[in-house]
C-alpha positions as CSV (number, residue, x, y, z in Angstrom):
1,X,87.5,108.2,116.4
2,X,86.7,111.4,115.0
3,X,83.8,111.9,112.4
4,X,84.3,114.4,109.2
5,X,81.8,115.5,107.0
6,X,82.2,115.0,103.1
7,X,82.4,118.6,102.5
8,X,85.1,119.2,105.7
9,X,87.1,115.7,104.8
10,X,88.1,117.1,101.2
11,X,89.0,120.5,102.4
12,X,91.0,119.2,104.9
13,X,92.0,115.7,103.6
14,X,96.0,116.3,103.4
15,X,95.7,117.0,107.5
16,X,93.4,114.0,108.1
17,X,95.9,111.5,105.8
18,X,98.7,113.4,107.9
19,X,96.5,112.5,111.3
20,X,96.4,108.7,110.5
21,X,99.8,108.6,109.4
22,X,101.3,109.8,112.4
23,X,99.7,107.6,114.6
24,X,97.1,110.6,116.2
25,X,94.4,109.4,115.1
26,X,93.8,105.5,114.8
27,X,91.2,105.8,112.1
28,X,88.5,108.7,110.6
29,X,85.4,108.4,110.1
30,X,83.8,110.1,106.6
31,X,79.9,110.6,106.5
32,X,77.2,111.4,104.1
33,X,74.3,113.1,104.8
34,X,75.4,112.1,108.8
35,X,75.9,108.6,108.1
36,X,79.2,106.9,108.4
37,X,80.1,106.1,104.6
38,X,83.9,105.6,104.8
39,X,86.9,105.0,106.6
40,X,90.5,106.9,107.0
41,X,93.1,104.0,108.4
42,X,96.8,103.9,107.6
43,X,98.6,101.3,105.3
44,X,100.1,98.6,107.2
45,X,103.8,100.1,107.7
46,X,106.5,99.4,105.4
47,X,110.3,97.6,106.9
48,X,112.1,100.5,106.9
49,X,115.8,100.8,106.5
50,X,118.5,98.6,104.5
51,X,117.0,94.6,103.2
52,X,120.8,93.7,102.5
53,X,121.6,90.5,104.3
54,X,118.2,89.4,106.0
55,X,119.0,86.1,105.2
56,X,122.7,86.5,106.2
57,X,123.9,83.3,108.4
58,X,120.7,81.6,107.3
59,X,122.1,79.2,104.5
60,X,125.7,78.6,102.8
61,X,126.3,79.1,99.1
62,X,128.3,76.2,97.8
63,X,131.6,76.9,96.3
64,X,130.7,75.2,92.7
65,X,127.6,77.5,92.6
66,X,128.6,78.9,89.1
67,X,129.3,74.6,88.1
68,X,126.4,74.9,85.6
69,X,126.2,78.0,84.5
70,X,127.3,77.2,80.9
71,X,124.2,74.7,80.8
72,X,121.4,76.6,82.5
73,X,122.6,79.5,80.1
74,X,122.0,76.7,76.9
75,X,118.3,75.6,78.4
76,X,117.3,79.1,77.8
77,X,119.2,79.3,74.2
78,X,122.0,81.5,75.1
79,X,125.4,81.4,74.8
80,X,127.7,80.9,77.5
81,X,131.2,83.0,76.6
């Protein structure tokens, strides 16, 4: 785990963020003065691609799903054309 200065981690910051983000480095190490002060670590990764269907096969939607529509629409005071 590399160590960075204060002075050479904000002159260089975009290429240390790009270093953690790529998976070179695991985690940097700021210090002040020579004392460790701060970390560098990536956020935990996002799901990447499509969500649609994650729960597809997982449950059935009844036929009558719409059935009370009309009165759910009447708890919250509106009209159901």
């Amino acid at each position: 785990m590399p160590v960075f200065n204060m002075l050479d981690a904000k002159s260089n910051l975009s290429r240390l963020i790009d270093a953690v983000e790529s998976g070179r480095e695991a985690e940097i190490i700021i210090a002040r003065n020579g004392k460790p002060a701060a970390r560098l670590v990536p956020l935990a990764s996002q799901p990447e691609g499509r969500r649609l269907g994650v729960a597809k096969g997982l449950f059935e939607v009844p036929d009558d799903i719409d059935g009370a529509n009309a009165e759910v629409a009447a708890m919250f005071g509106a009209d159901q054309p």
